[in-house]
SEKOLTI-742474 format. One record per residue (C-alpha): residue number from 1; x negated, y negated, z negated. Coordinates in steps of 0.25 Angstrom, whole numbers, padded with zeros to 4 digits. Example, Ala and Ser with C-alpha at 12.3 -4.5 7.8 and 13.67 -1.06 7.14 Angstrom:
1:-0049:0018:-0031
2:-0055:0004:-0029
END
This chain:
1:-0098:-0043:-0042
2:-0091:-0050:-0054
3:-0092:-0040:-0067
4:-0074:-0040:-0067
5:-0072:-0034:-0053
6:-0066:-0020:-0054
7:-0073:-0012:-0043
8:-0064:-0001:-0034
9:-0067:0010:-0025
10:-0061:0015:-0014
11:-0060:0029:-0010
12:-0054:0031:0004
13:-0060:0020:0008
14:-0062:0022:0024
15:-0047:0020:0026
16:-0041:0007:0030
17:-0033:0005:0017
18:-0048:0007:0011
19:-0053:-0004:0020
20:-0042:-0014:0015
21:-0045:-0011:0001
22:-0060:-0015:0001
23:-0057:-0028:0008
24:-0047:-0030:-0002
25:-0056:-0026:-0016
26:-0068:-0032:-0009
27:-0061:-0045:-0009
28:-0055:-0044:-0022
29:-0059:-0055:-0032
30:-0059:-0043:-0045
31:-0062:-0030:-0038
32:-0075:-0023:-0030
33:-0076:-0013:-0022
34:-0084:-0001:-0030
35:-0085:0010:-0018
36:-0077:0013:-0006
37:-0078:0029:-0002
38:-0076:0034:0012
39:-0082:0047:0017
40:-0081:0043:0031
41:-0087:0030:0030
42:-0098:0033:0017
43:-0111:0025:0018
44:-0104:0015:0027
45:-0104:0000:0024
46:-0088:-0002:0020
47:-0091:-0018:0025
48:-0093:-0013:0039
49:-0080:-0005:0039
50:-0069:-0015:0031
51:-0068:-0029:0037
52:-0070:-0040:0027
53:-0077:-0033:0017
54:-0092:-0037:0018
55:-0098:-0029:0004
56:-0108:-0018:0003
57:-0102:-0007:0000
58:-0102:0006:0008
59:-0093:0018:0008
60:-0096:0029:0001
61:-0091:0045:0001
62:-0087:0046:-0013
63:-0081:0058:-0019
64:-0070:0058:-0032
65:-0081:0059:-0042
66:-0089:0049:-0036
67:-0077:0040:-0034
68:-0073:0039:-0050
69:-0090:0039:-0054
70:-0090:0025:-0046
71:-0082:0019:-0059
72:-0074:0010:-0052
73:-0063:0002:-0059
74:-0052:0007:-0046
75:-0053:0017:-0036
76:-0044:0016:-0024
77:-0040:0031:-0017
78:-0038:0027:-0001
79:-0038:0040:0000
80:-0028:0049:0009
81:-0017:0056:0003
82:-0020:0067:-0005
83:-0036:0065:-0008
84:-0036:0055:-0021
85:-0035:0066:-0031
86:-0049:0070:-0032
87:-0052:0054:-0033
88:-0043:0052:-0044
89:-0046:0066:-0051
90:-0063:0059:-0053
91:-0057:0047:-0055
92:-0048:0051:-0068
93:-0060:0060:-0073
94:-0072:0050:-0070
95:-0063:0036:-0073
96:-0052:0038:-0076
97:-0049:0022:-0078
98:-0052:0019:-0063
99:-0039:0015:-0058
100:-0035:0023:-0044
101:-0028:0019:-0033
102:-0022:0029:-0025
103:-0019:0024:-0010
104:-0015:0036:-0006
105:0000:0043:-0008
106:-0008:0054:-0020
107:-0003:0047:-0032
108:0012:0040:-0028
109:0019:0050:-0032
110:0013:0052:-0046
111:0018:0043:-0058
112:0005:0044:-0065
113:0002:0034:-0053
114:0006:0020:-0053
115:0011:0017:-0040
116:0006:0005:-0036
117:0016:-0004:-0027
118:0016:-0016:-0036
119:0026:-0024:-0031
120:0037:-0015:-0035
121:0027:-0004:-0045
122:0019:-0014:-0055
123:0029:-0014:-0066
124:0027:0000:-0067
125:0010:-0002:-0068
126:0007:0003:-0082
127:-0009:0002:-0081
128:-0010:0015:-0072
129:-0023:0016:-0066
130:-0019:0026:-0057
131:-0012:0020:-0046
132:-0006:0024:-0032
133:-0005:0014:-0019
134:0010:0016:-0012
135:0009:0020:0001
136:0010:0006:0012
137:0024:0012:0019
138:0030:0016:0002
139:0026:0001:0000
140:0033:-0005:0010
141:0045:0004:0010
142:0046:0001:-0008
143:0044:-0012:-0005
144:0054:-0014:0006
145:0066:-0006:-0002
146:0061:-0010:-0017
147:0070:-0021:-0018
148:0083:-0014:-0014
149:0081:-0001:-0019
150:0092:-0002:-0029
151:0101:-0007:-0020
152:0100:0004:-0009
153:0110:0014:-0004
154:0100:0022:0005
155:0086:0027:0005
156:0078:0017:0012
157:0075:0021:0025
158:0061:0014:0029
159:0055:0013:0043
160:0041:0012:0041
161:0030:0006:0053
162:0015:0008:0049
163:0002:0002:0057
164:-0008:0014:0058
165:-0017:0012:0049
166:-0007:0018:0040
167:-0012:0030:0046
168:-0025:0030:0039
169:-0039:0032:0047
170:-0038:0046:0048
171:-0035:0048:0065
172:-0020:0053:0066
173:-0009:0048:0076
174:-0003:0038:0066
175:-0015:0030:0068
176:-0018:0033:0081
177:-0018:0017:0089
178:-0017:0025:0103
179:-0007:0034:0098
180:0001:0024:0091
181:0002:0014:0103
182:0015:0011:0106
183:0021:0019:0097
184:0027:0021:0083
185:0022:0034:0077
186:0033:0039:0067
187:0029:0050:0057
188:0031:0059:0042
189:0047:0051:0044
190:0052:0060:0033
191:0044:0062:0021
192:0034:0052:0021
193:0025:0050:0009
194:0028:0035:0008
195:0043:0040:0008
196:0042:0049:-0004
197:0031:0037:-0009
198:0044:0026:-0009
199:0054:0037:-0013
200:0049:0039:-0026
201:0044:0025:-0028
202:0057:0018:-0023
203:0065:0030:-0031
204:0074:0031:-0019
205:0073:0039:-0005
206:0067:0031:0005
207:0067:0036:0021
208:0053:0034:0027
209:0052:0035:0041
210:0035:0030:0044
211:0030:0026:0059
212:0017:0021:0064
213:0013:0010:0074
214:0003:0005:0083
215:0000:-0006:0073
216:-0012:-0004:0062
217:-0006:-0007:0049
218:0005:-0014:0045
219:0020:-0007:0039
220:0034:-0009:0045
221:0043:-0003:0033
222:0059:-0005:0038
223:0068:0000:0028
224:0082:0003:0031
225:0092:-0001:0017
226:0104:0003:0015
227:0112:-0005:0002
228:0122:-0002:-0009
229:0129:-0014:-0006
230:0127:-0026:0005
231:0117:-0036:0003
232:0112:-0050:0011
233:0101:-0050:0019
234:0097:-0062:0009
235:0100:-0054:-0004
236:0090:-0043:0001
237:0080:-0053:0004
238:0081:-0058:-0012
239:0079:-0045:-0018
240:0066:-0042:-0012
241:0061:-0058:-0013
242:0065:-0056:-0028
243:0058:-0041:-0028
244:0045:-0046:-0022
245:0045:-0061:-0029
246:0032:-0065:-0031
247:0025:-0052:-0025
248:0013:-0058:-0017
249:0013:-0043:-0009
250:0026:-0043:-0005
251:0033:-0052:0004
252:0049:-0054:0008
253:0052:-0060:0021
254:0062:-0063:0029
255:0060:-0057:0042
256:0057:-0042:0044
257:0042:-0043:0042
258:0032:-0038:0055
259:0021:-0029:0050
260:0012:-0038:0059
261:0012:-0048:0049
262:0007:-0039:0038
263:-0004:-0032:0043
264:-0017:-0036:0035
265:-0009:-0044:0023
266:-0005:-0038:0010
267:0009:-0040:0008
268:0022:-0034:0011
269:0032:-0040:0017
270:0047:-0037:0017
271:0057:-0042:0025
272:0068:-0041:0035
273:0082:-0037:0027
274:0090:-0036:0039
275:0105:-0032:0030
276:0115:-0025:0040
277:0129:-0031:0042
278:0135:-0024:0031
279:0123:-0028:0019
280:0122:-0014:0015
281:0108:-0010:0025
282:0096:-0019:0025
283:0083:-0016:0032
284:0070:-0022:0026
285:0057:-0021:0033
286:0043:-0021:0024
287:0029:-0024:0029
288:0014:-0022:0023
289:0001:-0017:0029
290:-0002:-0002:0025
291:-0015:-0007:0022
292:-0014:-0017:0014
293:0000:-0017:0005
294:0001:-0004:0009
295:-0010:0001:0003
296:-0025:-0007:0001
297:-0016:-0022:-0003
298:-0008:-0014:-0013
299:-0018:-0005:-0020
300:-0026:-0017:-0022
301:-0014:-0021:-0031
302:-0014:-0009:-0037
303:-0030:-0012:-0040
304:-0028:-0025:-0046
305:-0014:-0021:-0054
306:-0023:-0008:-0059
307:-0034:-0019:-0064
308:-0029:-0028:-0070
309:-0030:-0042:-0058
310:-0019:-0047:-0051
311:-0011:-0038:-0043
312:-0015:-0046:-0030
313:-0028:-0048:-0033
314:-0036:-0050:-0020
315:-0025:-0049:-0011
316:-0026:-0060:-0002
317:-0010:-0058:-0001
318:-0010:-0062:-0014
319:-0012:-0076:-0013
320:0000:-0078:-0003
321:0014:-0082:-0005
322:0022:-0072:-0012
323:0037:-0068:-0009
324:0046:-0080:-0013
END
């Protein structure tokens, strides 16, 4: 490997957000993979369970302590909510200038964190080398309101669809395909994490009412506007073209956007911005993949902003057409 390559770990790394993020640092021109740590799958060939990577690493069961003795220049927790501290605890003690993302929700809510959405959070990056991945439905739910926030006469109530792998792999009903057939699964409609998550990011309340469907992965966000004063169809459509100018992750579109369409690419897409008869209510509807914007896509941002490339470096989305 060339001598410049930063090398990242990945602890958590059976999941299937850990699996998008070794094929997305093992094809990155600056970074390696150091170690990947599954207890389930330790002693296993990783190339044998993540399509498209062909390397030789095998998982291993690795404590904190052994995590921050690897030296790593970034360590990624793809952990589930409420396991990171111990990780990060070795960490701070043992090298303390490994920079840390945090996948799961541990870390949102603390402002010694950055938090990482960069389309609408970089000008706040001061060098932090802690930093925490939003949530895939706070994502789309910023990214669907951010541009009319200031305009708004209502919290944003958001209508949200997610594929199961949202779920995680840990059996449950949400990611049950039999159970799931034919139906939408709605769930936690009051409260949600990702609710609070936008809440406090967005400094406004929003309404979050999640469901889950048949499909794997993939996010429907609908979010329901209400205005301080009536506005085009047209003139909404130019405030979030001039928001998301020149983001290569963030398309605005025309059309209410089908999450078909975005399941495996990188991007979000916005669209829709259907304005009632009187102008004062406009319903926007956003779209990402949970594993890839949502989560794995959007920490390798976080990765490369922390140090020191290009922010889309190594996203293949990157090289396409960003938003006029």
């Amino acid at each position: 490997m060339a001598d410049d390559r930063k090398t990242i770990g990945i602890v958590g790394a059976r999941g299937h957000t850990g699996a998008e993020l070794i094929r997305l640092i093992a094809a990155h021109p600056h970074l390696e993979p150091a170690f990947v740590s599954s207890r389930e799958l330790a002693g296993r060939r990783v190339a044998d369970h993540v399509d498209g990577y062909a390397g030789g690493l095998r998982y291993e069961n690795l404590d904190a302590a052994a995590v921050a003795a690897k030296g790593a220049d970034a360590v990624v927790l793809a952990l589930p909510n409420g396991a990171a501290a111990p990780y990060v605890e070795a960490l701070e003690a043992q090298a303390p200038e490994t920079v840390i993302v945090d996948l799961s929700a541990d870390h949102r809510f603390d402002g010694a964190w950055y938090y990482g959405l960069p389309e609408l959070t970089r000008g706040r990056y001061r060098g932090e080398r802690r930093i925490s991945n939003p949530g895939c439905y706070a994502t789309a739910i910023q990214l669907a309101v951010a541009p009319l926030k200031e305009v708004l006469a209502a919290p944003p109530a958001c209508f949200g669809v997610s594929g199961y792998s949202g779920a995680g792999t840990t059996p449950s009903d949400r990611n049950d395909p039999e159970k799931l057939r034919d139906n939408l699964m709605p769930y936690q409609l009051v409260g949600h994490m990702h609710e609070r998550e936008a809440t406090r990011q967005l400094g406004l309340p929003v309404e979050f009412m999640p469901h889950v469907a048949p499909h794997f992965r993939g996010i429907t966000l609908t979010a329901n506007l209400w205005l301080q004063r009536p506005m085009t169809a047209e003139a909404i459509k130019a405030r979030y073209r001039e928001r998301y100018a020149g983001e290569p992750l963030v398309r605005v579109v025309d059309d209410a956007p089908w999450v078909s369409r975005i399941a495996g690419r990188h991007h979000a897409e916005i669209g829709g911005f259907a304005v009632a008869q009187d102008g004062k209510r406009v319903v926007v509807v956003a779209t990402l993949d949970n594993l890839l914007k949502g989560a794995a896509t959007q920490a390798m941002q976080n990765l490369n902003l922390a140090l020191g490339l290009p922010e889309t470096e190594g996203i293949p989305a990157a090289a396409e057409e960003a938003t006029p």
